[in-house]
GUPAVEX-383322 format. One line per 8 residues: number of its first residue (from 1); for each residue x, y, z of N, C-alpha, C, CB. Coordinates in steps of 0.2 Angstrom, whole numbers, plus 5000, padded with zeros to 4 digits. Glycine has a CB too. Layout:
N
NUM> X/Y/Z/X/Y/Z/X/Y/Z/X/Y/Z  ...
This chain:
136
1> 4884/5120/4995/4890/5117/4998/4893/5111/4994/4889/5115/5006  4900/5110/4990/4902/5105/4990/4902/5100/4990/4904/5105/4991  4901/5098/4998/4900/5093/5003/4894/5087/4998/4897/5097/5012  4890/5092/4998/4881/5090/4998/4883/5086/4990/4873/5099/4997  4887/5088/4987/4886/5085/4980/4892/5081/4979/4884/5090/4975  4894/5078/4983/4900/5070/4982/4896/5067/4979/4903/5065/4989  4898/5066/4974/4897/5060/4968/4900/5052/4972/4902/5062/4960  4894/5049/4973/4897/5043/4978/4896/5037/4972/4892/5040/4987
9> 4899/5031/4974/4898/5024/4970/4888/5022/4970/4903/5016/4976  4889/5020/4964/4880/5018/4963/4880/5014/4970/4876/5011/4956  4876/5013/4972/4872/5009/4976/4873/5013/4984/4876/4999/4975  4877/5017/4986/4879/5019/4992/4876/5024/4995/4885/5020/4991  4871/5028/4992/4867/5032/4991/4862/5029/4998/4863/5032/4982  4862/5024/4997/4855/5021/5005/4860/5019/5010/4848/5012/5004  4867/5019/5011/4870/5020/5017/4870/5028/5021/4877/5019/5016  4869/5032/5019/4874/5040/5017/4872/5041/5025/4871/5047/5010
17> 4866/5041/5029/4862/5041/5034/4857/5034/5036/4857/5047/5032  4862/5030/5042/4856/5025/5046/4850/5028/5050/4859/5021/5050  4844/5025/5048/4838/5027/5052/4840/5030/5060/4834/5021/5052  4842/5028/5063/4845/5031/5070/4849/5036/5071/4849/5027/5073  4852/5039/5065/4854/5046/5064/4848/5050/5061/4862/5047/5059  4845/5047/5058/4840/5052/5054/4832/5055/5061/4837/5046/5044  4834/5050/5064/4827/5050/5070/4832/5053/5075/4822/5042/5074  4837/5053/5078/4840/5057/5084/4842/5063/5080/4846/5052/5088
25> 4843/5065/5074/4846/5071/5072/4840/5078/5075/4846/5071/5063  4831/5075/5077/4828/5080/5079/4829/5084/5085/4822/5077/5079  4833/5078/5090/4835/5081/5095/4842/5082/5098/4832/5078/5098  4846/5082/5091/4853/5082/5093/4855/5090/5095/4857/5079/5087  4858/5093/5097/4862/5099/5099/4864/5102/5093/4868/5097/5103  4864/5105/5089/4868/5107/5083/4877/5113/5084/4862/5110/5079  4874/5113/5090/4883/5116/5093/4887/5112/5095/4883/5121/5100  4887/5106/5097/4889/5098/5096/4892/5095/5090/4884/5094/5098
33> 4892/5098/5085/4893/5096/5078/4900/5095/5078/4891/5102/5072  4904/5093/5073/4912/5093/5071/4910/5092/5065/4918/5088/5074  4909/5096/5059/4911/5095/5052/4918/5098/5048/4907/5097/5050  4919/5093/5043/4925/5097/5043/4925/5093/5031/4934/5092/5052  4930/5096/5029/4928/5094/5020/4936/5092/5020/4925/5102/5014  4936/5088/5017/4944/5086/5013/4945/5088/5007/4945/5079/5011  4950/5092/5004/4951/5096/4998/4959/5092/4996/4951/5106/4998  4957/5090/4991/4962/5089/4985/4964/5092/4980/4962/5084/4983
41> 4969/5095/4978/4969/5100/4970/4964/5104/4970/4968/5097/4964  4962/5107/4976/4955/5113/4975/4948/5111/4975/4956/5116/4967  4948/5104/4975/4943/5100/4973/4940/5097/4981/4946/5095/4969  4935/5098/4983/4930/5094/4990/4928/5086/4987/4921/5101/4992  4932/5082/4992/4933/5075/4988/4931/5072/4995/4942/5073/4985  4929/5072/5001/4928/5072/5006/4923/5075/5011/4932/5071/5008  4919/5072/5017/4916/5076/5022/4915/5072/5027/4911/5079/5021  4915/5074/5034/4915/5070/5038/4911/5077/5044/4923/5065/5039
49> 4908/5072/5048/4902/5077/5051/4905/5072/5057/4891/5075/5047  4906/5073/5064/4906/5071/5070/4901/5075/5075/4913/5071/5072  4900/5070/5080/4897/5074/5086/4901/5072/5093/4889/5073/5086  4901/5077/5096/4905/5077/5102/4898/5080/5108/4914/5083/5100  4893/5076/5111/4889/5078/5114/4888/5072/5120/4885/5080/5110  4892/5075/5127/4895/5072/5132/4888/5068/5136/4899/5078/5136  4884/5075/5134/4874/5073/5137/4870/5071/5133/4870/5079/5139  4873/5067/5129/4869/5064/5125/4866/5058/5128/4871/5063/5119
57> 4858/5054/5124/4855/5051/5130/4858/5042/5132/4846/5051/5129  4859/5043/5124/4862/5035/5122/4870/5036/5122/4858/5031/5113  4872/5031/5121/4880/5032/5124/4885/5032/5117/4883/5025/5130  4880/5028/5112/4882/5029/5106/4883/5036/5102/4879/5025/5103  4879/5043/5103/4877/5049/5102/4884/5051/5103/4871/5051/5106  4887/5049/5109/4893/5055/5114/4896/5056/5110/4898/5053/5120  4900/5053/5107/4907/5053/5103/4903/5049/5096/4914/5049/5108  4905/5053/5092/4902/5048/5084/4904/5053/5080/4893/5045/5083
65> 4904/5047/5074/4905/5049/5068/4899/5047/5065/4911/5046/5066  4896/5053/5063/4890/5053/5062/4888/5052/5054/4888/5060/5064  4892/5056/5051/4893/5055/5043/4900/5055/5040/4890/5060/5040  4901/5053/5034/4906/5051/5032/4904/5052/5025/4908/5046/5034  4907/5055/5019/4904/5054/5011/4912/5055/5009/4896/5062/5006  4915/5052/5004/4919/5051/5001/4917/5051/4991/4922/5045/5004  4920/5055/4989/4919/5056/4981/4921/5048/4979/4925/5062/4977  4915/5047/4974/4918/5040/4972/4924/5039/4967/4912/5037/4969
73> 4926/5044/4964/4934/5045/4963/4940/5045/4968/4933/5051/4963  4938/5048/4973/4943/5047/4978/4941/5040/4983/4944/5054/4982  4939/5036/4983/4937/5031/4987/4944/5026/4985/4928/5029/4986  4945/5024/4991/4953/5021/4990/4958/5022/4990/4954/5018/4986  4960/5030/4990/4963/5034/4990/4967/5037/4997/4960/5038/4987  4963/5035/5002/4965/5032/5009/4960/5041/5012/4978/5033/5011  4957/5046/5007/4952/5050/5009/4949/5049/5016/4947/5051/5003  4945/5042/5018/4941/5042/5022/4945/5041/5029/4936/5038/5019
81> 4952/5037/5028/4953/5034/5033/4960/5041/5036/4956/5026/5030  4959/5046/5030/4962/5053/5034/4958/5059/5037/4966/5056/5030  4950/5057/5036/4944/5061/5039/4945/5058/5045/4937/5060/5035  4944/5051/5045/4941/5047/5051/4947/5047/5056/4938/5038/5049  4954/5048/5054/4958/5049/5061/4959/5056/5064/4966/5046/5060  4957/5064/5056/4955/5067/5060/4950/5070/5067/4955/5069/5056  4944/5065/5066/4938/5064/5069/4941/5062/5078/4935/5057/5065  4947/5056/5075/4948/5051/5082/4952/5058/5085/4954/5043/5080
89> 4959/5061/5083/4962/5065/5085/4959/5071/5088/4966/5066/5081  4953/5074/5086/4949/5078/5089/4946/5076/5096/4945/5081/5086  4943/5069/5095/4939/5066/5100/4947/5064/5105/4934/5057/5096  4952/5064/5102/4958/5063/5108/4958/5070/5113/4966/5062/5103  4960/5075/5109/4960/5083/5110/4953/5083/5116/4958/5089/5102  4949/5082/5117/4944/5083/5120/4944/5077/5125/4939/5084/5116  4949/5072/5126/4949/5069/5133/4943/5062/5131/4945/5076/5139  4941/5061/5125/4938/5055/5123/4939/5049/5121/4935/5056/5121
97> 4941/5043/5126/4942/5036/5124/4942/5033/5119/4939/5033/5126  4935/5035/5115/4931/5030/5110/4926/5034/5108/4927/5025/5112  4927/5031/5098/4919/5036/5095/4918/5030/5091/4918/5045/5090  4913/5030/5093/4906/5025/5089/4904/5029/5082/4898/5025/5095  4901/5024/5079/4898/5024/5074/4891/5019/5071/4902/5022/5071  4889/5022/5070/4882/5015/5066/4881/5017/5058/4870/5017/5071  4878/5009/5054/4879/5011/5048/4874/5005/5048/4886/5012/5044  4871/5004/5043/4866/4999/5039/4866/4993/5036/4864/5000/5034
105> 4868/4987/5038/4871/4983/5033/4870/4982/5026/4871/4977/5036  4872/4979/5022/4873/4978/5014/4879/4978/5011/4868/4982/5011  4879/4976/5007/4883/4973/5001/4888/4981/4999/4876/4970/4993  4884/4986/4996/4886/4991/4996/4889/4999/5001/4883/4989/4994  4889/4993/5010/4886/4999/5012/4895/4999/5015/4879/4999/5016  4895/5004/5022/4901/5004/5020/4907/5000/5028/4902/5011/5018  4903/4994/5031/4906/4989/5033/4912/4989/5035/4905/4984/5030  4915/4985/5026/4921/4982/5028/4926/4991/5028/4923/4976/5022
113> 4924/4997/5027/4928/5004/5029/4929/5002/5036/4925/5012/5029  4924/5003/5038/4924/5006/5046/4930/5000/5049/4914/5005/5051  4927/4992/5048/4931/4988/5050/4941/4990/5048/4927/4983/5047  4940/4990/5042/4948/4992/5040/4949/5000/5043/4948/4991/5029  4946/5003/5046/4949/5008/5049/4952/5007/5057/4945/5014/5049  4947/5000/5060/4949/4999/5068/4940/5000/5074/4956/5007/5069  4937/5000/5069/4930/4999/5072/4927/4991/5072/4925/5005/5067  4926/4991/5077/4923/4984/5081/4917/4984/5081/4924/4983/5087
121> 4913/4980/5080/4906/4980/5081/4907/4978/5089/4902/4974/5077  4901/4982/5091/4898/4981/5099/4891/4980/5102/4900/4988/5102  4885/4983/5096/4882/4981/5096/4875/4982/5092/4882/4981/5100  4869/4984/5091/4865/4984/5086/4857/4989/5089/4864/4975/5085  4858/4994/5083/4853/4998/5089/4845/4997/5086/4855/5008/5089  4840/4996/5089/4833/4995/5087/4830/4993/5081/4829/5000/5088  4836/4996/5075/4833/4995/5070/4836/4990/5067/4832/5001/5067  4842/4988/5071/4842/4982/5066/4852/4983/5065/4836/4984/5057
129> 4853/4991/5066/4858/4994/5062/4866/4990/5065/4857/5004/5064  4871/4991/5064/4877/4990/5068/4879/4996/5071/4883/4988/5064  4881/4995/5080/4884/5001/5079/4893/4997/5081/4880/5008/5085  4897/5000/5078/4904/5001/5079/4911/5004/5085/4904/5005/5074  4913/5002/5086/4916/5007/5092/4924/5006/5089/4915/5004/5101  4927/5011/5092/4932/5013/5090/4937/5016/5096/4930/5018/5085  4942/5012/5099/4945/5013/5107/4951/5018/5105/4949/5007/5111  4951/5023/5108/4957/5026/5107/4962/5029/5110/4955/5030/5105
């Protein structure tokens, strides 16, 4: 798949999956998914993975944006911030307020996006991680 082989920015590689997605993915729903690919000139320059799972245990799980990868080509190209309102706009379609996010802090990681899209920090899950929210 495409998706799997976005060429991202050095260093971005240890965002791609925070620990709290990679330990709840054992028990997540996989019929709950929203993935979807961003094509430019024929070209998969984007992906974004959401989950929409109402019965999930923690509240951050419900609505989220799970993954996100942007080609490091296209990164600045406004690619992510037209994935992420597809995300919102589905989570709208389905009667949902708000979707959360968590991501890793660091230098490289990807912070100041989530912030410049309209995600708030709210609060921090076990491991240390940020999680993000997003009112809609």
């Amino acid at each position: 798949m495409a998706a799997n082989s976005l060429s991202l920015k050095p260093g971005q590689e240890q965002f791609i999956e925070p620990v709290s997605y990679a330990v709840a993915a054992e028990a997540t729903n996989p019929t709950t998914a929203w993935q979807r690919v961003v094509v430019a000139d024929d070209v998969v320059v984007g992906f974004i993975h959401g989950n929409f799972d109402p019965e999930a245990e923690l509240d951050e799980f419900r609505a989220c944006l799970w993954r996100i990868s942007v080609a490091a080509e296209a990164q600045g190209t406004g690619v992510g911030a037209f994935a992420a309102n597809a995300l919102a706009e589905e989570a709208r379609s389905r009667g949902v307020g708000r979707i959360t996010v968590i991501w890793e802090p660091g230098p490289e990681g990807p912070e100041a996006f989530f912030h410049h899209i309209g995600f708030s920090d709210v609060g921090q899950t076990q491991y240390g991680e940020t999680i993000g929210a997003l009112t809609l």
